[in-house]
C-alpha positions in Angstrom: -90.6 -1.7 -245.9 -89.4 0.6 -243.6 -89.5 2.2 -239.9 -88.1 4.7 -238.1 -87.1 4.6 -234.3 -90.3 7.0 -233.8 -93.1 4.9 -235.3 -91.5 1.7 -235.0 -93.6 -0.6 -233.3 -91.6 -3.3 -231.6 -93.1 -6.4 -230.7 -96.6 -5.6 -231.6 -95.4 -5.6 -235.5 -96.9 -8.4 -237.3 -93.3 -7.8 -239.0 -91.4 -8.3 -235.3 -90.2 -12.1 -236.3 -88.2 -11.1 -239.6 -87.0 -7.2 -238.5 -83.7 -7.1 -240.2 -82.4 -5.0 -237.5 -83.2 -7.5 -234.8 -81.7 -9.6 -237.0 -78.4 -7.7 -237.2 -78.1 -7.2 -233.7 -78.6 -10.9 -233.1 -76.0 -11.8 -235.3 -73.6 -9.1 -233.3 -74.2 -10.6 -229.9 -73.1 -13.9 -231.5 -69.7 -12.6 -233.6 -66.5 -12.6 -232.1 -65.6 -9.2 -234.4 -68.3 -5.8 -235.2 -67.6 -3.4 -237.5 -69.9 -0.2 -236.6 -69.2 3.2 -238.2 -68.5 5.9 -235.2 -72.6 7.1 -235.5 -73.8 4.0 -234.4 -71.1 4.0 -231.6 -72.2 6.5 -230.0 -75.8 5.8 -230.4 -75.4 2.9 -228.7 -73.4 4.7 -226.4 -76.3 7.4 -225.8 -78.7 4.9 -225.0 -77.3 2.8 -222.4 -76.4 6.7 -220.7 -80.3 6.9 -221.5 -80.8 3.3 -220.0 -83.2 3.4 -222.8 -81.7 0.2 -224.7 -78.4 -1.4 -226.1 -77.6 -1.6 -229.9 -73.7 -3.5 -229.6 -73.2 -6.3 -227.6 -70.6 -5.9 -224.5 -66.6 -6.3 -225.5 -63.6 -5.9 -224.2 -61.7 -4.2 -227.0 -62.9 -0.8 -229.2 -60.9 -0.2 -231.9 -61.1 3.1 -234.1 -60.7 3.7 -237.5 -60.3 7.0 -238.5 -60.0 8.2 -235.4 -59.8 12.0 -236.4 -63.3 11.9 -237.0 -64.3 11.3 -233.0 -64.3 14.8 -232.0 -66.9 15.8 -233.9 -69.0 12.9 -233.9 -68.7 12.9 -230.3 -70.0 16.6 -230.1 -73.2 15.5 -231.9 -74.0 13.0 -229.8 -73.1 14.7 -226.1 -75.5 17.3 -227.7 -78.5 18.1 -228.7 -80.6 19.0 -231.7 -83.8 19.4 -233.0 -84.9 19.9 -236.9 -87.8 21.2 -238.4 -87.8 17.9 -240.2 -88.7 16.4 -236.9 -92.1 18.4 -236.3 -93.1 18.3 -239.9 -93.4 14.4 -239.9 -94.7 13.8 -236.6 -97.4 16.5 -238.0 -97.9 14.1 -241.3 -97.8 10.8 -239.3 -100.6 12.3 -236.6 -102.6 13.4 -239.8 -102.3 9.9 -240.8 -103.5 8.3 -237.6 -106.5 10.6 -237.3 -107.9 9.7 -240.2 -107.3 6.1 -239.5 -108.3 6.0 -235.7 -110.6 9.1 -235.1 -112.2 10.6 -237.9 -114.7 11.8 -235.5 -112.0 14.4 -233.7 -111.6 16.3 -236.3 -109.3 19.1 -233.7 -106.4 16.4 -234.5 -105.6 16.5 -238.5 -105.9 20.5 -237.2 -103.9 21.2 -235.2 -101.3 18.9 -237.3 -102.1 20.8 -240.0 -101.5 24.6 -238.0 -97.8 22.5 -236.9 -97.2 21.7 -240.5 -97.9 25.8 -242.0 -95.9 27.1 -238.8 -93.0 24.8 -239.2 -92.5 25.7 -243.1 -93.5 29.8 -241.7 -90.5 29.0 -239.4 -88.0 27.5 -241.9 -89.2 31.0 -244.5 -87.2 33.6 -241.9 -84.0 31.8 -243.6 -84.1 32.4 -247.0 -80.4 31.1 -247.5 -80.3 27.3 -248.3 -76.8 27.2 -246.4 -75.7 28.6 -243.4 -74.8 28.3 -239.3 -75.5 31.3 -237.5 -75.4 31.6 -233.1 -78.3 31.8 -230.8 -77.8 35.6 -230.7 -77.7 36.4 -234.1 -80.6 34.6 -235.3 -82.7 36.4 -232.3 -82.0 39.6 -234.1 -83.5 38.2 -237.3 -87.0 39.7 -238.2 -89.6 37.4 -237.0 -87.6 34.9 -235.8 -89.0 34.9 -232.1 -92.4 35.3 -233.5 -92.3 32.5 -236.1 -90.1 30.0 -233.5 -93.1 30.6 -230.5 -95.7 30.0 -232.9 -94.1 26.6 -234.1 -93.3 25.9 -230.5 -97.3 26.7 -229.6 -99.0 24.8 -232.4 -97.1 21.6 -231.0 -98.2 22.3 -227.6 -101.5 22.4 -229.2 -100.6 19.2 -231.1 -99.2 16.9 -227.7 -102.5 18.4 -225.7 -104.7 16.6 -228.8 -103.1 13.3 -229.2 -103.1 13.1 -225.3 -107.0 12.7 -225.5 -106.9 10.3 -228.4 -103.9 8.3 -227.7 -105.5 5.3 -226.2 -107.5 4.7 -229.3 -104.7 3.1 -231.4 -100.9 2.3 -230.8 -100.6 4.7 -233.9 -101.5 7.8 -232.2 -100.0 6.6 -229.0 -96.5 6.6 -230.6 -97.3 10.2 -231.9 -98.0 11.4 -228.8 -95.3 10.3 -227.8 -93.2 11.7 -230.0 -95.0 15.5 -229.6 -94.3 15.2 -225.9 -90.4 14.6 -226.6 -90.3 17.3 -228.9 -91.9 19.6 -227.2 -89.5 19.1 -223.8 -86.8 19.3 -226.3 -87.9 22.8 -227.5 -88.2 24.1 -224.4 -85.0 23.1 -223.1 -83.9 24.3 -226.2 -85.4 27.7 -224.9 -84.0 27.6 -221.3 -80.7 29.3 -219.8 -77.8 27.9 -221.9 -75.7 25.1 -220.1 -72.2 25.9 -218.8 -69.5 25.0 -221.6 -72.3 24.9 -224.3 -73.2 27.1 -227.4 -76.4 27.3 -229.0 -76.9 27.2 -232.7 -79.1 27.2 -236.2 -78.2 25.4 -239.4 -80.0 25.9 -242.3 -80.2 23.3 -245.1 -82.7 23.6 -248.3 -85.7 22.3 -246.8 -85.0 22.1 -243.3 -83.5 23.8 -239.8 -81.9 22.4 -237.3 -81.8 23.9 -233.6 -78.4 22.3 -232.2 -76.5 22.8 -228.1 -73.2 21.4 -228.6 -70.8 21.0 -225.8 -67.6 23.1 -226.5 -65.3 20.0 -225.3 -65.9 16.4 -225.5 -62.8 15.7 -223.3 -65.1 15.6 -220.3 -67.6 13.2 -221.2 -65.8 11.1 -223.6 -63.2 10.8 -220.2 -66.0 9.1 -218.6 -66.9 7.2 -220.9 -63.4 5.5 -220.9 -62.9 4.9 -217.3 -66.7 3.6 -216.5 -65.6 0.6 -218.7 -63.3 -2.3 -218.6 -62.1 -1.9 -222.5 -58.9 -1.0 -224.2 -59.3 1.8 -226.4 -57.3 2.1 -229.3 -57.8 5.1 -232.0 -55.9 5.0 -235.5 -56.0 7.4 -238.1 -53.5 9.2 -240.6 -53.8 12.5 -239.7 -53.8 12.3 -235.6 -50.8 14.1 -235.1 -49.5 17.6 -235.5 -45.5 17.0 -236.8 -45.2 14.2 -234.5 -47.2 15.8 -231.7 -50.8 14.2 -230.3 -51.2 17.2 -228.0 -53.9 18.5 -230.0 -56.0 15.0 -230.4 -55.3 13.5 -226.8 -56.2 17.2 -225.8 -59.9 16.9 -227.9 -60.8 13.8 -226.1 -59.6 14.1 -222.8 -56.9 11.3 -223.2 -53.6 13.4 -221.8 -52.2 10.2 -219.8 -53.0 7.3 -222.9 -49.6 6.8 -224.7 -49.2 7.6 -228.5 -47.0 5.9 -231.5 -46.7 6.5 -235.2 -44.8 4.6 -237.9 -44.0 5.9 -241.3 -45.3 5.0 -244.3 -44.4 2.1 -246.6 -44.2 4.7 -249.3 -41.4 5.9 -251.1 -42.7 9.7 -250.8 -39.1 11.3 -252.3 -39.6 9.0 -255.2 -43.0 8.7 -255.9 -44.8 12.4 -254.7 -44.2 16.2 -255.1 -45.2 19.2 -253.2 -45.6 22.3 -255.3 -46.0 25.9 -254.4 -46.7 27.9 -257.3 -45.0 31.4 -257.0 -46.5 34.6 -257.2 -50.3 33.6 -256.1 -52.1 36.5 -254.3 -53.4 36.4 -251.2 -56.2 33.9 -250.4 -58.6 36.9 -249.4 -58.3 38.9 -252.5 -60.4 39.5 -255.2 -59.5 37.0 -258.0 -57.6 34.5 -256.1 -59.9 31.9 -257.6 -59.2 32.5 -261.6 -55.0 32.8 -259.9 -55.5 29.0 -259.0 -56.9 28.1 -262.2 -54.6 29.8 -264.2 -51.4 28.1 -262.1 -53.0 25.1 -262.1 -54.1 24.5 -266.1 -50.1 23.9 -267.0 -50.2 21.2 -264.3 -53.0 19.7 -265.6 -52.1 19.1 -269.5 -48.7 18.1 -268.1 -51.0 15.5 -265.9 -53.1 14.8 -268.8 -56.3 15.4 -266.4 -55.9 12.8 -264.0 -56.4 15.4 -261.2 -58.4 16.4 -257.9 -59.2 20.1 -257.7 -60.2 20.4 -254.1 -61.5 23.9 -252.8 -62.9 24.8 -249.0 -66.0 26.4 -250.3 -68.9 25.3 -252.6 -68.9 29.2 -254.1 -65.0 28.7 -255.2 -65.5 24.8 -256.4 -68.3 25.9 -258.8 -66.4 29.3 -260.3 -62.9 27.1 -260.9 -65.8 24.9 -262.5 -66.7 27.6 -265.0 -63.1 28.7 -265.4 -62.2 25.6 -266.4 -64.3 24.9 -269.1 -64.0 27.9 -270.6 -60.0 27.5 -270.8 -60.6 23.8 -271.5 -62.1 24.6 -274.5 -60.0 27.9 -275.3 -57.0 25.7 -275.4 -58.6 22.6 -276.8 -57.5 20.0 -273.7 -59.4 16.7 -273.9 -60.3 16.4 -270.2 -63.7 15.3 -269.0 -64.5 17.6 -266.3 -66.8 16.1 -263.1 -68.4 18.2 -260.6 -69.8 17.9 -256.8 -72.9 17.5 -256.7 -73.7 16.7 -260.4 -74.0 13.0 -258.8 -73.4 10.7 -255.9 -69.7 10.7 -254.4 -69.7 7.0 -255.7 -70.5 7.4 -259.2 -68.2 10.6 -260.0 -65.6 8.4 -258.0 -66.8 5.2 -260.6 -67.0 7.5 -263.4 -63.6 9.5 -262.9 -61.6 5.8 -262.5 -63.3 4.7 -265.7 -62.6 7.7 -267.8 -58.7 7.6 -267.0 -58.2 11.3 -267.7 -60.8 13.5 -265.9 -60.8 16.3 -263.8 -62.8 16.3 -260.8 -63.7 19.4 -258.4 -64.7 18.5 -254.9 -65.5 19.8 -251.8 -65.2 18.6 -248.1 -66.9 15.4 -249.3 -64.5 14.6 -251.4 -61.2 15.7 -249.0 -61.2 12.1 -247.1 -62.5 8.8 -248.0 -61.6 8.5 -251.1 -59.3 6.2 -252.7 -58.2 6.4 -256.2 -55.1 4.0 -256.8 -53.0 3.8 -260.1 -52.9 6.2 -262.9 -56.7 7.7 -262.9 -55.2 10.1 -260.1 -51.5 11.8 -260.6 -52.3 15.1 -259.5 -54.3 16.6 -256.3 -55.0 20.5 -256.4 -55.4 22.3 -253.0 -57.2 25.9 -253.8 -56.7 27.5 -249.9 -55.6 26.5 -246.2 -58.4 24.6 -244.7 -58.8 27.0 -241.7 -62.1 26.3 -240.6 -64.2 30.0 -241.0 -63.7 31.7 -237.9 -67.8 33.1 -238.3 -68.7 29.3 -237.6 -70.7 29.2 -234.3 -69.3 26.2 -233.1 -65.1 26.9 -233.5 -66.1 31.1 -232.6 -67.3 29.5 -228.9 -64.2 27.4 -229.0 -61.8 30.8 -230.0 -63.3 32.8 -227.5 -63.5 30.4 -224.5 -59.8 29.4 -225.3 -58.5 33.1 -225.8 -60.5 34.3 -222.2 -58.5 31.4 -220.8 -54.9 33.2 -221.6 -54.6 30.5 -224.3 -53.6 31.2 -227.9 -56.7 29.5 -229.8 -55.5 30.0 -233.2 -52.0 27.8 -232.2 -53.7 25.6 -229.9 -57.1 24.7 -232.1 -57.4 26.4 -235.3 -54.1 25.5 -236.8 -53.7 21.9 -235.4 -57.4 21.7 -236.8 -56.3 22.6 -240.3 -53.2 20.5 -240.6 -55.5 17.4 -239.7 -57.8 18.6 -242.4 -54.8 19.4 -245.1 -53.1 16.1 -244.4 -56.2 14.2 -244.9 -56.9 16.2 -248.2 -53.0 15.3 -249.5 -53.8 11.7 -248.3 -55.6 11.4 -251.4 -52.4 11.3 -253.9 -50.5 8.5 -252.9 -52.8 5.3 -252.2 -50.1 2.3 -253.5 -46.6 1.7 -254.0 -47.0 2.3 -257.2 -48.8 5.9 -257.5 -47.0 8.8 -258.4 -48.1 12.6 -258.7 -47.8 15.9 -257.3 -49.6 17.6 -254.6 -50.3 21.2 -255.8 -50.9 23.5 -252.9 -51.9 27.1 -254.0 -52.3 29.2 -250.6 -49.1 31.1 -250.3 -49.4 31.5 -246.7 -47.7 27.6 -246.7 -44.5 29.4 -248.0 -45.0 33.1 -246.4 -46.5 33.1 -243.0 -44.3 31.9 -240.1 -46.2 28.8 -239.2 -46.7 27.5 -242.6 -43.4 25.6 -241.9 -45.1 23.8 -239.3 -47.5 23.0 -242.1 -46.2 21.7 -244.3 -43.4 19.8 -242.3 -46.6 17.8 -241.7 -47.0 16.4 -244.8 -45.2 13.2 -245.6 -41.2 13.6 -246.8 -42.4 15.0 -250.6 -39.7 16.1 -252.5 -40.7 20.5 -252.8 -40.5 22.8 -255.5 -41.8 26.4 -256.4 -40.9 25.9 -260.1 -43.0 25.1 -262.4 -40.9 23.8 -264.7 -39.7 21.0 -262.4 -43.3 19.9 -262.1 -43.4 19.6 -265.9 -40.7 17.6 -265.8 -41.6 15.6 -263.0 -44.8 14.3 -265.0 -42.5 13.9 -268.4 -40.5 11.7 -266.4 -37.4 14.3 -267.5 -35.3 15.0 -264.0 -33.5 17.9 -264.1 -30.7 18.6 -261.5 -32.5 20.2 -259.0 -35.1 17.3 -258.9 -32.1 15.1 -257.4 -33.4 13.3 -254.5 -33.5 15.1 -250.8 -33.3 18.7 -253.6 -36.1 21.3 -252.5 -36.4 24.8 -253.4 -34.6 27.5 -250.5 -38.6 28.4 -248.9 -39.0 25.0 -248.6 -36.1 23.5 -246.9 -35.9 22.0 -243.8 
């Protein structure tokens, strides 16, 4: 049995005695220690700003795990979004409810019906499956306006029917409810944009989502800290540039809070290498895709499989995918190769430790929060930079209200952003003492563009090479001279 928050009926459900989440939240008020992922933070954090209800009990430490993640999460919750996914339920529940509490209106299961066909009408003006796109672009798209009012009207139409049914049942109550949120959401959604705000469409395969999002979170998530009697403590990996928290304390508004690191129990000079094929094109090119599977296959029979392939776009992770089975079976190499997508993140993950040799392409799923320890994993494959792409409505706001400001956005967000990301991809090599493999980054902007030193001086203490040979040797446990310790090739000295 399940419920969701909108039709949830609280203590009128015959149910309300054995709710597993009242359970759980009993349980929390009575444990010394609660272990919440950051989404339920913050909901819990949205409410009580609400003063609509409390999810966590009070306490007088908050600890954060992954703490890299906070910005973003942050920025869902301090905004705002609607989906189409939203309108087309409250359109089947209402359906639902008519025909159980007023089958003599029959205006109701209508005018859900006319919110149903204009919500799919709406979701038709994208035909991508993918895609973000700002407020002003998708106002030029044909019928957009046209398609978005109508959806808009037909719920109008909707809250003005269950209005004049709603005291029948607690059913239809809760649906009208529901309309008369949405429909104030939609409207603000349709008023003059806040200050510091963009506004924003996703598409997805069977749904759109109408997003604000604040440009900062520093503000708010500020607030947060002082209205509360709490230390705050945020760990993570990857929350420092070369050293440097400017860029994280920046994010969240924390510019007084002191900041420490310590290094890592692992012997990176011994156990790990950083690779930089020569010769790759430019990222932007045509071809550069078949260039990193053709550096990379030499590195992966020297592996024996055992490798990530990590790309920053579904459209390069599925070609390499094709390339590589065509030269897998060209040159007769025994790897099982796993894609994105072809399952859950939990059984490629089950299925790549059990096979002991695969080959698995990922995505940005597959960049953090994975752990692979021991020999399944020796080598991790890094296709590009991960600069976030500058078209994304979100980081453009960001660019352009940093850049009107006399700042330097790409130095002061865009590249700390993509070291976070990078690190957190090369994370996934070394997990024990006992690993050992190469991390194969392809981009040759890491080696040829003047901040690329600031990149990869970010990554833990790897030996470094450009030769390929070395790496060869490196997996047949053959040293050569120049793989002495504290050795590295002349572009990637200190």
């Amino acid at each position: 049995v399940t419920s969701s928050r909108e039709n949830c009926l609280g203590g009128d459900c015959p149910h309300h005695k054995q709710c597993f989440v009242l359970e759980a939240r009993k349980k929390a008020l009575e444990a010394d220690i609660v272990v919440v992922n950051h989404h339920l933070f913050f909901a819990d954090v949205w409410l009580r700003d609400e003063g609509v209800a409390e999810l966590l009990p009070a306490c007088n430490t908050v600890i954060f795990d992954e703490a890299h993640q906070l910005p973003e999460t942050a920025g869902l919750f301090f905004g705002e979004t609607i989906s189409t996914g939203q309108l087309l339920e409250l359109a089947r529940d209402a359906r639902l409810e008519a025909v159980q509490s007023c089958k003599d209106y029959a205006a109701l299961p209508e005018a859900a019906l006319k919110l149903d066909k204009t919500t799919r009408d709406l979701r038709l003006i994208f035909a991508e499956d993918g895609g973000r796109w700002p407020l002003d672009k998708v106002r030029d798209r044909k019928g957009f306006e046209a398609a978005f009012i109508a959806a808009s009207s037909a719920l109008d139409e909707l809250v003005a029917h269950l209005e004049s049914q709603a005291q029948r049942a607690p059913g239809l109550e809760s649906c009208w409810q529901r309309s008369r949120e949405l429909a104030a959401a939609f409207e603000k959604w349709q008023a003059p944009l806040p200050a510091e705000c963009v506004r924003w469409v996703e598409a997805f395969s069977q749904a759109l989502t109408f997003n604000t999002t604040p440009l900062s979170v520093a503000d708010v998530f500020k607030k947060q800290i002082e209205g509360s009697a709490r230390a705050w403590i945020f760990t993570s990996a990857t929350l420092s540039v070369k050293g440097d928290f400017a860029h994280y304390r920046k994010q969240l508004g924390l510019l007084d809070a002191p900041s420490a690191s310590w290094e890592s129990p692992f012997d990176y000079d011994r156990q790990a290498m950083l690779y930089s094929p020569l010769n790759m094109p430019e990222p932007n090119t045509p071809g550069y895709t078949q260039a990193v599977v053709k550096a990379a296959l030499p590195v992966i029979a020297a592996s024996q499989g055992r490798a990530f392939l990590l790309f920053t776009s579904l459209r390069a992770m599925r070609e390499a995918h094709s390339l590589l089975l065509e030269a897998f079976e060209r040159d007769s190499l025994p790897y099982p190769v796993l894609l994105q997508g072809e399952q859950s993140r939990t059984e490629l993950l089950e299925r790549f430790r059990t096979l002991g040799n695969a080959v698995l392409l990922g995505s940005q799923s597959f960049w953090e929060g994975v752990d692979v320890k021991g020999e399944a994993l020796s080598l991790v494959v890094i296709d590009k930079l991960p600069f976030a792409p500058p078209d994304d409505p979100v980081l453009s706001a960001r660019i352009n209200q940093i850049n009107e400001a006399g700042g330097n956005a790409f130095m002061e967000y865009q590249l700390p952003h993509a070291v976070i990301t990078l690190k957190q991809g090369a994370g996934r090599l070394i997990r024990d003492e006992a690993d050992r493999g190469v991390l194969m980054i392809c981009d040759p902007r890491l080696i040829g563009k003047p901040y690329g030193r600031r990149i990869w001086q970010s990554l833990p203490p790897m030996r470094r090479s450009r030769v390929e040979a070395e790496v060869l040797a490196f997996f047949a446990a053959e040293p050569l001279a120049d793989l002495q310790a504290g050795r590295a090739s002349p572009e990637l000295q200190e």
